[in-house]
N, C-alpha and C positions, 0 to 999 in steps of 0.2 A: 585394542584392535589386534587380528589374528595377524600372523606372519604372512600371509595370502594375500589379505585385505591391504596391508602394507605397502608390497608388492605392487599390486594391481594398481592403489592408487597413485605410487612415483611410477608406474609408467603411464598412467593416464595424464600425470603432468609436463611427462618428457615431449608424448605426442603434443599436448597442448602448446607446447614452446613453438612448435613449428608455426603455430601460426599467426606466432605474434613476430617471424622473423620480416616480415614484409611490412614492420613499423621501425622506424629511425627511433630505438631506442636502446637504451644500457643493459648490459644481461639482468641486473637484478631488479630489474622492473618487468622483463620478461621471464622470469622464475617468479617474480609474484603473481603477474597478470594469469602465468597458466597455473599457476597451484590456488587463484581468485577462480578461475573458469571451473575450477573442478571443485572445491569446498563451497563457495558462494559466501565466504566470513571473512572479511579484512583481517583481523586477527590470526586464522591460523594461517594465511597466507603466508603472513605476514613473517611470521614462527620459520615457516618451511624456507621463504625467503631468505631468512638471515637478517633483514630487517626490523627496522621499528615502524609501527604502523601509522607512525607520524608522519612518514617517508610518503608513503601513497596521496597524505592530503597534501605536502607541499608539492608532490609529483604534476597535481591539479591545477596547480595556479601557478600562472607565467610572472616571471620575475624570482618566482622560489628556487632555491637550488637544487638541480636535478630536473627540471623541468625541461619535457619535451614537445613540442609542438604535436607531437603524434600520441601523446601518452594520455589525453582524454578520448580520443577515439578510439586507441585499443583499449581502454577500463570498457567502455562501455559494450564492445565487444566480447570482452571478458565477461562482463554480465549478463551479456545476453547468453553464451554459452551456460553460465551457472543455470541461470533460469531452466533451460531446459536438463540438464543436468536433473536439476529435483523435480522438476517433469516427467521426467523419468522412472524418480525415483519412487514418486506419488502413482503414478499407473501403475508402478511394478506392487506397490504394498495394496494397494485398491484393486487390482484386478486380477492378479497372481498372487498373490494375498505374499505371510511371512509364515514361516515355520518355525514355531513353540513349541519347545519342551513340555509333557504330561508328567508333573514328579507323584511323586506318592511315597510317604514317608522321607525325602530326600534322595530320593532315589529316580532317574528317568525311566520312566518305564514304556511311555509313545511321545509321540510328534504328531501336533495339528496341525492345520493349517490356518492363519487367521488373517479377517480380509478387512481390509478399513472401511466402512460404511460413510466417515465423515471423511475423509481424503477425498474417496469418490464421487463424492456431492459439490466438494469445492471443485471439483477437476468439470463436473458439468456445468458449474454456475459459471466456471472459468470460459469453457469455449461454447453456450452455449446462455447467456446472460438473461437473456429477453425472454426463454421459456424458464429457468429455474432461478432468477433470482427473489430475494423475498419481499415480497408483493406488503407493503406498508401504504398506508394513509397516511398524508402530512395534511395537519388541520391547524389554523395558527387564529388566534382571537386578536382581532386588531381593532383597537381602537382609539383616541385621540382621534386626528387631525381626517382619516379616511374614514370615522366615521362620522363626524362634524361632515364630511363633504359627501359624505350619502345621505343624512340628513336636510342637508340643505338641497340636495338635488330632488329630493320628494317633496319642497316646500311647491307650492301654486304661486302663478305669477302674485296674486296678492298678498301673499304669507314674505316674499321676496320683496318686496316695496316695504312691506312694515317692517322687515329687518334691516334693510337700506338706510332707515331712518329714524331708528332705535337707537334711544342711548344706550352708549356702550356702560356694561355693567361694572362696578368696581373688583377687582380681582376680589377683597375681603369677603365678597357676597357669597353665599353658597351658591347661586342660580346663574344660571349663562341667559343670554337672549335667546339660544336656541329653545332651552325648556320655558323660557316663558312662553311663545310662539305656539310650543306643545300644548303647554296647560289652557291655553286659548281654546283650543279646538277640540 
């Protein structure tokens, strides 16, 4: 990562501290939560933290040490902040596309521009579900017991008395009462 890039992201985590100052919790769970809101990765948070990333999941559960009553509500905070975060960052490469090096020989010689076609498609499917998600058929073959009772619902009241009153067939048999009923007719 460039010295710029660096930069730009510890102060994007410093802003983010502020707004976890409005939850009753310890600094270093508010150096995670805003360095979570701005990576979206428990792991590097975690890194940036000073932490181990074990520390978040007992942070989760009451009874654990370091647990705070307010530290599930600010995660999820924090994750909702991430979320848009690479919401962001999926528009910026999908609609402002990213600028690529043109080498030749090893050498730069221009800059394109390159736009993500499949970012952008998820970012419409995203707010936009009911016109661009992908359109499937679910077909499922059911048989035993729902087809036995569609079978028996197309018998005639008379075909229904003679089953009524039909010995029941030995499991060893190949033939059910249903098919003989069948072969009847």
């Amino acid at each position: 990562m460039r010295h710029s890039e660096e930069k730009m992201r510890k102060t994007s985590i410093k802003k983010n501290m502020e707004v976890f100052e409005e939850f009753d919790l310890i600094p270093n769970q508010k150096m995670f939560l805003a360095a979570y809101a701005e990576l979206g990765n428990i792991t590097q948070a975690a890194h940036i933290a000073g932490i181990s990333r074990r520390n978040h999941h007992r942070w989760m559960k009451p009874g654990e040490f370091g647990y705070r009553k307010d530290y599930p509500r600010a995660f999820e905070e924090a994750k909702e902040m991430a979320v848009e975060r690479l919401e962001e960052e999926v528009h910026r490469r999908a609609i402002e596309g990213v600028e690529k090096g043109v080498y030749f020989r090893g050498e730069k010689i221009a800059t394109e521009r390159w736009y993500s076609d499949n970012l952008l498609m998820f970012r419409l499917k995203a707010l936009a579900p009911e016109k661009y998600r992908e359109k499937t058929e679910h077909t499922h073959r059911v048989d035993g017991q729902i087809d036995m009772i569609n079978r028996i619902a197309g018998l005639s009241d008379e075909e229904l008395r003679q089953l009524a009153v039909a010995p029941i067939k030995n499991e060893a048999e190949d033939e059910s009462v249903i098919l003989d009923i069948e072969k009847e007719n």
